[in-house]
C-alpha positions as CSV (number, residue, x, y, z in Angstrom):
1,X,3.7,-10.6,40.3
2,X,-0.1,-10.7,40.0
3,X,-0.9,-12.9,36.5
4,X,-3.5,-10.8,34.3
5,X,-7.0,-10.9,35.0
6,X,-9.1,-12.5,32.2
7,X,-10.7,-9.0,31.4
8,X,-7.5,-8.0,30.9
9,X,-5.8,-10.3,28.5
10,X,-9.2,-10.3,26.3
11,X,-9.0,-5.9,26.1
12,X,-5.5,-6.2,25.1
13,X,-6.6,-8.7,22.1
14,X,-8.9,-6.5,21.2
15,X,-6.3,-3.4,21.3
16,X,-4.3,-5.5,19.3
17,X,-6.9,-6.9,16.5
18,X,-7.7,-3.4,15.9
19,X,-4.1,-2.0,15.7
20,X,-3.8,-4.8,13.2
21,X,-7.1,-3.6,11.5
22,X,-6.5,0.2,11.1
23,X,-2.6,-0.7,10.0
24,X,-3.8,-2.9,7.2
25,X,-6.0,-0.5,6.0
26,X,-3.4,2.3,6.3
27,X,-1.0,0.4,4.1
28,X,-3.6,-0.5,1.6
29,X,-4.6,3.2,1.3
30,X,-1.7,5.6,2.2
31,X,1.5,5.8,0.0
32,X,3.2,6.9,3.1
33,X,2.3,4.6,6.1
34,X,2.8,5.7,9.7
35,X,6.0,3.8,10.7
36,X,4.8,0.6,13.3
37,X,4.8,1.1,16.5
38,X,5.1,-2.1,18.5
39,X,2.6,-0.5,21.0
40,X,-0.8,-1.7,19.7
41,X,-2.1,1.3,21.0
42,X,0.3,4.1,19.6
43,X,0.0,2.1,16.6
44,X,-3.9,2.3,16.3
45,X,-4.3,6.4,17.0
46,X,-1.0,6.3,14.2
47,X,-3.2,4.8,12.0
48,X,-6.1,6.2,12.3
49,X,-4.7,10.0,12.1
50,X,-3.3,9.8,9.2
51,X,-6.5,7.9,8.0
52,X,-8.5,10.4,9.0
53,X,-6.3,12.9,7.9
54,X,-5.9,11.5,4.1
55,X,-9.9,11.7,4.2
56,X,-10.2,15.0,5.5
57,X,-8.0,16.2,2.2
58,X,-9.5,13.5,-0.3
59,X,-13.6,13.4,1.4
60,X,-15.0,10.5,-0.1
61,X,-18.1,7.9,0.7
62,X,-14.6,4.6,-0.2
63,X,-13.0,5.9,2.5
64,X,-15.3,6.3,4.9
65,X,-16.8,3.0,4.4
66,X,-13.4,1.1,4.5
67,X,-12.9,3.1,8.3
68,X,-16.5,2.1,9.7
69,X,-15.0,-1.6,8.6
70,X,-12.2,-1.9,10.3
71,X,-13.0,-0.2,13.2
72,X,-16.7,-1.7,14.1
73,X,-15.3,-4.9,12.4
74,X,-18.7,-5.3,10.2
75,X,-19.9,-3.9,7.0
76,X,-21.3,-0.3,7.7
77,X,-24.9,0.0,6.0
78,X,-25.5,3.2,3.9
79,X,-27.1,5.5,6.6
80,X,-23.9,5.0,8.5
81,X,-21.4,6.1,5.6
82,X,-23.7,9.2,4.6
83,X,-23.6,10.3,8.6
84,X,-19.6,10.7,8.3
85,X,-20.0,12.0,5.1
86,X,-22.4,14.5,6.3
87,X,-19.8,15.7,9.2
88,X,-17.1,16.0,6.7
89,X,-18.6,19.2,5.6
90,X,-19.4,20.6,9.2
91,X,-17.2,19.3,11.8
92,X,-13.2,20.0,12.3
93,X,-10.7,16.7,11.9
94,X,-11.2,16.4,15.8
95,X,-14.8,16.5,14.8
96,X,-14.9,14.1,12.3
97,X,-12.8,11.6,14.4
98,X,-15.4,11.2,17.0
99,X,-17.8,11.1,14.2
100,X,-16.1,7.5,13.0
101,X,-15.6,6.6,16.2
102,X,-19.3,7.1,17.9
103,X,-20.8,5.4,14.5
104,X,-18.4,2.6,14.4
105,X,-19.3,1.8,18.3
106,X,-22.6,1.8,17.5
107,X,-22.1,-0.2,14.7
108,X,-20.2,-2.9,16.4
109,X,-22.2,-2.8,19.4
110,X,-26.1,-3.2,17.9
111,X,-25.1,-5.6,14.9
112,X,-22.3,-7.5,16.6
113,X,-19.0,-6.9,15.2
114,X,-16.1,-9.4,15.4
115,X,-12.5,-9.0,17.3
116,X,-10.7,-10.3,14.7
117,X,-7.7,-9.4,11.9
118,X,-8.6,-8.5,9.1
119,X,-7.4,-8.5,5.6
120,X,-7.7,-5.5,3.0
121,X,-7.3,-6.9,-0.6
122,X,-7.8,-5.2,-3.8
123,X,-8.3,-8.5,-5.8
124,X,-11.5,-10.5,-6.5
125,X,-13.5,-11.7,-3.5
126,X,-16.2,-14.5,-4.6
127,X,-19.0,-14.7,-1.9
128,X,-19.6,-19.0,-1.5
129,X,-21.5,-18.2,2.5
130,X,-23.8,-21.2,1.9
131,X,-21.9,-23.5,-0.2
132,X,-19.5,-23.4,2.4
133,X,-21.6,-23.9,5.3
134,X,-24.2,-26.0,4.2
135,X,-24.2,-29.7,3.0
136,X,-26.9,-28.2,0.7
137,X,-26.5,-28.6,-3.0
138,X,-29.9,-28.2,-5.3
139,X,-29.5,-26.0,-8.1
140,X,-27.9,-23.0,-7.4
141,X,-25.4,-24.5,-5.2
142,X,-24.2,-26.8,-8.5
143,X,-23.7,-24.1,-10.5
144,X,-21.8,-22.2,-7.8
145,X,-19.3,-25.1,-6.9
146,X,-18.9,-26.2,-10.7
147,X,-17.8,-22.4,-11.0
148,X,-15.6,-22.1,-7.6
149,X,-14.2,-25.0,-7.8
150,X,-12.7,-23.9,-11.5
151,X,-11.6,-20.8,-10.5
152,X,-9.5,-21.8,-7.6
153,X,-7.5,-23.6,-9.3
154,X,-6.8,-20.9,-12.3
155,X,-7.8,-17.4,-11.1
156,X,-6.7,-15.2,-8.1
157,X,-9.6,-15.4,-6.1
158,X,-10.4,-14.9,-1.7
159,X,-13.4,-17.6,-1.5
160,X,-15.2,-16.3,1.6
161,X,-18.4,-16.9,3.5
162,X,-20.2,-14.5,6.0
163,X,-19.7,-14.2,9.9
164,X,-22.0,-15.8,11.9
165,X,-23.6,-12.8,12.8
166,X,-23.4,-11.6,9.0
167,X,-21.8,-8.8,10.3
168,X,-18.7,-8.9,7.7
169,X,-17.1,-11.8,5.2
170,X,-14.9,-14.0,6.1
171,X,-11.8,-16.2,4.9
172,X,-12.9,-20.2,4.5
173,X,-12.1,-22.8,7.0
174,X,-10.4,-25.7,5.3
175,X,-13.9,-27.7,6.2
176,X,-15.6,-25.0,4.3
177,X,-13.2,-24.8,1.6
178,X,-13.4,-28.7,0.9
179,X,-17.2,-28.4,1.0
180,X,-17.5,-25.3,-1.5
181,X,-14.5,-26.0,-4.0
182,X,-14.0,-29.8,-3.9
183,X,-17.8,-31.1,-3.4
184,X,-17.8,-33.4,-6.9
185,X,-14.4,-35.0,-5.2
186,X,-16.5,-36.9,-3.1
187,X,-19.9,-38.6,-3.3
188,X,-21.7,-36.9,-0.5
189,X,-25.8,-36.3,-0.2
190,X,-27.1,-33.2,0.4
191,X,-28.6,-33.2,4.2
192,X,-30.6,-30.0,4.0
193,X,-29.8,-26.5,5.3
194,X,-27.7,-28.0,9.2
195,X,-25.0,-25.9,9.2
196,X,-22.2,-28.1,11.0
197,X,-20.4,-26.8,14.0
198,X,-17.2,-25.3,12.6
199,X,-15.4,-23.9,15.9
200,X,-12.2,-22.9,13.1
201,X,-14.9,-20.4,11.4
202,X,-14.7,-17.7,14.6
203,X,-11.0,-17.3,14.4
204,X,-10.8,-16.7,10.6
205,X,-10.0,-13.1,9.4
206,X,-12.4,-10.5,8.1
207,X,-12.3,-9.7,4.0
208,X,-12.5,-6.3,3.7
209,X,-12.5,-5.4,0.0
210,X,-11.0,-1.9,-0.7
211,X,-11.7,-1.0,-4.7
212,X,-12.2,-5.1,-5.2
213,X,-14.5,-6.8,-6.8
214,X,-17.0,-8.9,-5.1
215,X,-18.7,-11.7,-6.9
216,X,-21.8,-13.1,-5.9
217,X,-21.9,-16.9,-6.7
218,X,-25.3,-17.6,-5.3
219,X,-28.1,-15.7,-4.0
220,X,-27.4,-14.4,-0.7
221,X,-29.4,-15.4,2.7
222,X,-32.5,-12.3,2.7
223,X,-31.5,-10.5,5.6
224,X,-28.4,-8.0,7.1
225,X,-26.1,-9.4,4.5
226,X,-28.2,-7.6,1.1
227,X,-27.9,-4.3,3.1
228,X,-24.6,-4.2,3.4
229,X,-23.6,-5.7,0.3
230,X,-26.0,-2.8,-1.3
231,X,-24.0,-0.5,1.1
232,X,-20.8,-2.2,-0.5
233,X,-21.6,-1.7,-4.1
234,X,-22.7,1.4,-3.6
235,X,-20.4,3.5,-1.5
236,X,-17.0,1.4,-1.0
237,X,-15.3,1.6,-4.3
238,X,-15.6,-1.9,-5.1
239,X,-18.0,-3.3,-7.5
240,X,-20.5,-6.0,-7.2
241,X,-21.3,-8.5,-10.0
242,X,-23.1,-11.9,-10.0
243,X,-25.2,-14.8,-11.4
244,X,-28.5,-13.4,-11.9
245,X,-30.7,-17.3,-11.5
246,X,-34.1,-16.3,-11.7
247,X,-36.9,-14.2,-10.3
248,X,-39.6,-16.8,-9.6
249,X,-40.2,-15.4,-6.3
250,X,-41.5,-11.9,-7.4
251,X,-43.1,-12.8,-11.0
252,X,-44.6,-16.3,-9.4
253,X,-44.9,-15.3,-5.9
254,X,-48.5,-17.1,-5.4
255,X,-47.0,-20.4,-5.7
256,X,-44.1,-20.3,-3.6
257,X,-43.6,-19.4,0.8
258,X,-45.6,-16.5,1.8
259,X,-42.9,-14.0,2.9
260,X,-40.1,-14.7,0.2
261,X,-41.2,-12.5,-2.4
262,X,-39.9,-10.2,0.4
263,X,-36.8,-11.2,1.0
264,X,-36.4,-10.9,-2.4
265,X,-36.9,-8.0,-2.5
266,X,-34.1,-7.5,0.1
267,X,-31.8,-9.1,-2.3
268,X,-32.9,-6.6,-5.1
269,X,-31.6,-4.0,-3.0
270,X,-28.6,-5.3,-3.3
271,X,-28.6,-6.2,-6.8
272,X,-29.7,-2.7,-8.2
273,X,-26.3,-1.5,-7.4
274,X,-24.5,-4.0,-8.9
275,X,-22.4,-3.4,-11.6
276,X,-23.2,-6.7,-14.1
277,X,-25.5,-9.6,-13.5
278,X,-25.0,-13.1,-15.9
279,X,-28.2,-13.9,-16.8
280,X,-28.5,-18.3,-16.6
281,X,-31.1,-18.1,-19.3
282,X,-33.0,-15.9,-22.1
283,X,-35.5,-15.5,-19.9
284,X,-33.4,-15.1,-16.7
285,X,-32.0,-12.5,-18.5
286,X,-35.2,-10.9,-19.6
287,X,-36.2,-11.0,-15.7
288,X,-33.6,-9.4,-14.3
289,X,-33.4,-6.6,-17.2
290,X,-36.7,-5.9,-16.5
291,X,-35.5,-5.1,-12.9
292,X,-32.6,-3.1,-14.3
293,X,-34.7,-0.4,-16.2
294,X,-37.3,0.0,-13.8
295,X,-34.5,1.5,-11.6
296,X,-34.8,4.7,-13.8
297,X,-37.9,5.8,-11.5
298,X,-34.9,6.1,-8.4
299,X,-32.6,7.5,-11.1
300,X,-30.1,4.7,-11.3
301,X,-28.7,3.1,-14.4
302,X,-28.9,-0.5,-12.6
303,X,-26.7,-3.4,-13.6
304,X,-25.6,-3.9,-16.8
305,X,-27.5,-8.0,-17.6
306,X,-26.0,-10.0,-20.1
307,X,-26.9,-14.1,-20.8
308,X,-24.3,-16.4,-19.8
309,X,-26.4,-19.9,-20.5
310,X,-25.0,-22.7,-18.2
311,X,-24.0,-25.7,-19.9
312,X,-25.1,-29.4,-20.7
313,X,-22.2,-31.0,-20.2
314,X,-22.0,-33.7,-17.5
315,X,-20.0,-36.7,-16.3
316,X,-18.7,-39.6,-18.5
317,X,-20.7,-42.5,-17.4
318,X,-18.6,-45.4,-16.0
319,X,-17.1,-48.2,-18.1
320,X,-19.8,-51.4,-18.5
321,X,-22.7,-49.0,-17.8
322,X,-26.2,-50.1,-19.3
323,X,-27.1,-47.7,-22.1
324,X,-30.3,-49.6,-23.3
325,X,-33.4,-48.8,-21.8
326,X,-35.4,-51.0,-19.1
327,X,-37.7,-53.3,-20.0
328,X,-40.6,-51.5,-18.1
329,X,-40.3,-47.6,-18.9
330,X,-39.1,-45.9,-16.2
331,X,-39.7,-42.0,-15.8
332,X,-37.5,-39.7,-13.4
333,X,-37.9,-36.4,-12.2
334,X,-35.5,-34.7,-10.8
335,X,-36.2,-31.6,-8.3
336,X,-37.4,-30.3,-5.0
337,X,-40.8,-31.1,-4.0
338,X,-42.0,-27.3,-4.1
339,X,-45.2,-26.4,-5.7
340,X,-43.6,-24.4,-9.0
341,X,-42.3,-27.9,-9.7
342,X,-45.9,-28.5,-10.7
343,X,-45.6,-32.7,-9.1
344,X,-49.0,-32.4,-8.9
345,X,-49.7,-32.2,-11.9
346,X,-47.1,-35.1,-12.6
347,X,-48.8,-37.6,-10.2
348,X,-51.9,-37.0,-11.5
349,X,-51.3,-37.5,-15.1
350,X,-49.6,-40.7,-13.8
351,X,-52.7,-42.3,-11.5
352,X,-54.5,-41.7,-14.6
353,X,-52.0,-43.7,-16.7
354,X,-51.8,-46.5,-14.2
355,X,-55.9,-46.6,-14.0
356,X,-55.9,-46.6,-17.7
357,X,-53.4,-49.8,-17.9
358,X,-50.1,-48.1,-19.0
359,X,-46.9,-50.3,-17.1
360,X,-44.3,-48.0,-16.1
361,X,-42.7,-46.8,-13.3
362,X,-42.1,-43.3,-11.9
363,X,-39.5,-42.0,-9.4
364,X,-39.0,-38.6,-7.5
365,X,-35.8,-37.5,-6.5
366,X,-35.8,-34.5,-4.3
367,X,-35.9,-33.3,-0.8
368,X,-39.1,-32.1,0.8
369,X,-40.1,-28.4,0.1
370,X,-41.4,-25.9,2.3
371,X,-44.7,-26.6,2.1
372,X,-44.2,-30.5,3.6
373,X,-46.6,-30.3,6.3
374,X,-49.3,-29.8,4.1
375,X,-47.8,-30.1,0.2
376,X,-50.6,-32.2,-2.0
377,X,-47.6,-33.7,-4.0
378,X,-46.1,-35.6,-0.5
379,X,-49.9,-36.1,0.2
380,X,-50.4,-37.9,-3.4
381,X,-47.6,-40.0,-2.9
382,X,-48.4,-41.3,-0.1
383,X,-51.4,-42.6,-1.1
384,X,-50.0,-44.3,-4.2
385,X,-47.4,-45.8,-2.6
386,X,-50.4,-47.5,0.2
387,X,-52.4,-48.3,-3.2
388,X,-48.4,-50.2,-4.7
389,X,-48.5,-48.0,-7.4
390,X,-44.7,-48.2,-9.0
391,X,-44.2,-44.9,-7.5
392,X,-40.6,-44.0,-5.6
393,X,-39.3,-40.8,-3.6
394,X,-36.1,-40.8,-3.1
395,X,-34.2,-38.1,-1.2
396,X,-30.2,-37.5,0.0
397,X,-29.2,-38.8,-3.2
398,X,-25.4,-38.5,-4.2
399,X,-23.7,-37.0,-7.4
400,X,-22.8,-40.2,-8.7
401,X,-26.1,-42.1,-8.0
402,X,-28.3,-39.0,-9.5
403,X,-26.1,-39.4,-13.0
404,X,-26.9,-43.2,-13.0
405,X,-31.0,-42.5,-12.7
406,X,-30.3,-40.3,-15.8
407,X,-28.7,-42.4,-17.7
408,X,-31.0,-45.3,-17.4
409,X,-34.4,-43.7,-17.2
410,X,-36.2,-44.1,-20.0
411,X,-37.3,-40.7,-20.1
412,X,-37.2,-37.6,-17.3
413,X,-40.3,-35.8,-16.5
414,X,-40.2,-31.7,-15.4
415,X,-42.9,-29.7,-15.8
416,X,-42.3,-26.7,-14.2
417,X,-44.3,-23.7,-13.8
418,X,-41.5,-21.8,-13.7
419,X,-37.6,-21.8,-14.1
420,X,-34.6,-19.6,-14.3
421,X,-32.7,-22.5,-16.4
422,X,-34.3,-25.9,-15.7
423,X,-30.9,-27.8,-15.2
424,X,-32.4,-31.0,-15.4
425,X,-33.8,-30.8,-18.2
426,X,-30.4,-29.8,-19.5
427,X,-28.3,-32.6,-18.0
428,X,-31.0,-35.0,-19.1
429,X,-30.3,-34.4,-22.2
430,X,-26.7,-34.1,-22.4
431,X,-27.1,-37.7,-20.9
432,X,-28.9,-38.8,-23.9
433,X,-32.2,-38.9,-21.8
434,X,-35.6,-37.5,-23.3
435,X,-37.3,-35.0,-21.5
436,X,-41.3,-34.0,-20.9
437,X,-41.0,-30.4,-20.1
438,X,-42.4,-27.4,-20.2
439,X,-43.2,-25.4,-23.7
440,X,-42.0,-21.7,-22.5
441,X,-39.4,-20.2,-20.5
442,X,-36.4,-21.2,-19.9
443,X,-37.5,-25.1,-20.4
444,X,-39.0,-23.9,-23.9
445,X,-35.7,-22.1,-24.8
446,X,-33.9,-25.8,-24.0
447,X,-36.0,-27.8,-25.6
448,X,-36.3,-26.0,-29.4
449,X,-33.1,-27.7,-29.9
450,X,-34.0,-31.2,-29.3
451,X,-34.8,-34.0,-27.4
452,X,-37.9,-32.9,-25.6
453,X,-41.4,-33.4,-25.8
454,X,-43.2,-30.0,-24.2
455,X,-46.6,-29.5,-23.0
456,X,-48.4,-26.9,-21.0
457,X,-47.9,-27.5,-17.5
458,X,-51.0,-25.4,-16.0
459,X,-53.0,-28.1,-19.0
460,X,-53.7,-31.5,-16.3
461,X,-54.5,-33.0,-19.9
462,X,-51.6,-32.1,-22.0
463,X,-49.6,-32.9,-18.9
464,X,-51.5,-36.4,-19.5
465,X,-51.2,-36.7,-23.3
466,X,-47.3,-36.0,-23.2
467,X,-46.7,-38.5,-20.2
468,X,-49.0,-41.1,-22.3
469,X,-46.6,-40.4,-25.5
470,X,-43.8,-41.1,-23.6
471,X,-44.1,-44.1,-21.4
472,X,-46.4,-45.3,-24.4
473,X,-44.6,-44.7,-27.8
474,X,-40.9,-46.4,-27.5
475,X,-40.0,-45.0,-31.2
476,X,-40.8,-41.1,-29.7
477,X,-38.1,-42.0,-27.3
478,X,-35.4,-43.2,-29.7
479,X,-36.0,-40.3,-31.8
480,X,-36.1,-38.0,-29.1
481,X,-33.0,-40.0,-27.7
482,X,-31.3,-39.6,-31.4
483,X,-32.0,-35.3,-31.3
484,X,-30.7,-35.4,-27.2
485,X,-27.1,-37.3,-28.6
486,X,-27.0,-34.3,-32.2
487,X,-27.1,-31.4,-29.5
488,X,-24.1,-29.8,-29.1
489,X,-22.1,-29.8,-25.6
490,X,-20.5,-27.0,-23.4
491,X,-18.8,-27.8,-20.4
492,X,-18.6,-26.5,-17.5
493,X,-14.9,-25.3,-17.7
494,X,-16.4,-23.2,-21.0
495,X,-19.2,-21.9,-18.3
496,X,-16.6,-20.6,-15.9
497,X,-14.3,-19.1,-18.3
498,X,-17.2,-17.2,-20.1
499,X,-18.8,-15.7,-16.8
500,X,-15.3,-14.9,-15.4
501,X,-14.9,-13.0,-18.7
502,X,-18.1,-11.3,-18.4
503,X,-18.0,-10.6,-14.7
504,X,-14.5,-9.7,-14.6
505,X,-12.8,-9.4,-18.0
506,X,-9.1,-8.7,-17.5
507,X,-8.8,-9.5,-14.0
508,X,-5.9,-11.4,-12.9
């Protein structure tokens, strides 16, 4: 007996994924389910007539989309839904058949879809794509484990990352699972944005969510993926909610990478179909509602943006830790190298202090930012590191390393031109640490309640005058440290509980 070819095993995988596709979605759908057939064949034309058929009686954009899924294996975009929809009102059930079936080739053909199972859930699916695939963990990614990590162990959630052709979500790998849910287990450095091989990733099962509800934990990658999550939100049934974190690159778009103000912009399209964004801040929220009413010129009611303020909360420091200060003052900031960080401004007012005398040192902690090959800040240091100026940078520093700095800095230093939150300035604080920050905003909002010093960032001399008052004036600091200790605490588990509320309300 002549043994298979290989073209021939790999089509009947493929007859098979999709049998196991179209009967999924015909049990999540139909109260009356074709019968199996253990044919993967008669099974799949089972499936998809009475699909078809339930559409054909109940026309509907859900439907449609949830076919174009499981057949193409990706996310249809919204041009694709509204062509079916379109030949729902001028072709016969024969007609409308070939319909799915020429759209969904397409489909899988130009934007790669994936042989693979799939699984229809009605429950919440939480999008964690680059915590998951990425040792990467500057802001957003904190706030995104510290929620994940909470709600898989108390909520019914799918965690899931995109495809690697973003052509659908995907169940985690337990690699990916341990990176996004159990990071603070460990005391790992961020490396950057190198995905690591993951060969499990390729074999996991699509998420498709049928009337679900898709939470976006971070802000997705700016390409295929907002278009089909718009398409999602829009036209699937489900509904689309997330952490709204700022909108620096629109409103401050001349100091930050030329080109992501429009991939941005790609990720608006996405969120003006959402249902509710949680605001980090005020003035997050105040950003992203600004967004939300201008969608009134395309008609749309846009999301519905509420504040959900993250917390302040943060470790407890280890038993025999040094609380006193140093005896040379020694001034941290914390964050990326990026120019809306405003370092420059930082380094300067320091190389003036140093000329004029003051003794204190000043460290950096933060990976490079896009503009390394040419950014004045890595420039300036540089130089005053070849002069033995007491300056450090410090990158691929862990969890449990970045608290100690904290803790024992005499004071932290972030002037930022710009922040959704300024979460640094917050866990400073709730470490007992003074901060020089910035007077409006987001910083501005943190600091009214104590602790901070604040200055105008875009002033080189108030920049200047605060740094001198701080690394200067050791009873500013004890008082400042006295407000910092009064300020009331909320945890992160108080974080996750109020967004799941406000994203999700009753949901299991």
């Amino acid at each position: 007996m002549t043994a298979p070819t290989t073209e021939a095993v790999a089509e009947a995988r493929t007859r098979a994924l999709l049998a196991q596709r179209l009967r999924a979605g015909a049990e999540a759908v139909l109260a009356d389910a074709p019968a199996p057939d253990p044919d993967p064949a008669r099974d799949a034309d089972a499936c998809l007539t009475a699909l078809v058929a339930e559409l054909v009686r109940e026309p509907g954009a859900e439907l449609i989309w949830l076919l174009l899924t499981l057949l193409a294996g990706a996310y249809p975009s919204a041009d694709d839904v509204r062509d079916v929809r379109r030949a729902l009102d001028l072709e016969d059930v024969q007609g409308v058949t070939l319909r799915l079936l020429d759209r969904a080739h397409d489909l899988a053909t130009a934007r790669r879809g994936h042989d693979r199972e799939a699984v229809v859930t009605s429950g919440v699916v939480v999008d964690v794509d680059m915590c998951a695939r990425f040792d990467f963990h500057n802001g957003i990614q904190r706030v995104a484990r510290e929620v994940a990590r909470r709600w898989a162990v108390d909520r019914e959630v799918t965690f899931v990352a995109w495809t690697e052709t973003a052509a659908a979500l995907r169940t985690l790998t337990d690699r990916e699972a341990d990176r996004a849910l159990r990071w603070r287990d460990s005391d790992r450095a961020a490396t950057g944005l190198v995905e690591e091989e993951d060969a499990d990733a390729a074999a996991r099962p699509l998420v498709v969510p049928w009337r679900a509800r898709v939470v976006l934990l971070e802000v997705p990658l700016p390409d295929v993926r907002c278009s089909r999550l718009a398409a999602l939100a829009e036209l699937s049934g489900s509904t689309l909610d997330g952490i709204g974190y700022d909108a620096i690159p629109l409103i401050s778009a001349d100091i930050r990478p030329l080109g992501e103000p429009n991939g941005f912009v790609t990720y608006l399209t996405a969120v003006k179909h959402a249902r509710r964004v949680a605001g980090i801040s005020a003035s997050a929220a105040e950003e992203f509602r600004g967004f939300a009413h201008a969608l009134a010129a395309q008609g749309l009611p846009g999301p519905d943006v509420v504040e959900v303020t993250l917390p302040t909360s943060v470790p407890d420091a280890p038993a025999g830790e040094p609380r006193t200060e140093p005896a040379r003052p020694f001034v941290l900031s914390v964050g990326r190298l990026e120019p809306h960080k405003n370092h420059a401004a930082l380094l300067q007012a320091a190389e003036r202090l140093w000329d004029e005398g003051a003794d204190f040192e000043l460290c950096l902690v933060g990976g490079p930012g896009w503009d390394l090959d040419d950014s004045p800040a890595v420039a300036t240091i540089r130089r005053l590191e070849r002069a033995g100026r007491p300056v450090t940078w410090r990158r691929g520093v862990g969890d449990q390393e970045m608290w100690r700095l904290i803790r024992t800095a005499s004071c932290t230093a972030f002037v930022s031109l710009h922040e959704g939150y300024g979460l640094p300035v917050a866990e400073s604080l709730a470490c007992g640490t003074p901060v020089l920050t910035t007077r409006y905003g987001s910083q501005g909002q943190i600091a009214a309640a104590g602790g901070c010093l604040t200055v105008d960032p875009r002033d080189d001399d108030d920049v200047l005058a605060g740094l001198r008052r701080m690394v200067t004036d050791a009873d500013l600091r004890a008082r400042l440290r006295a407000e910092a200790a009064a300020r009331p605490a909320q945890t992160w588990d108080h974080y996750a509980r109020e967004l799941w509320a406000t994203l999700l309300g009753g949901a299991a």
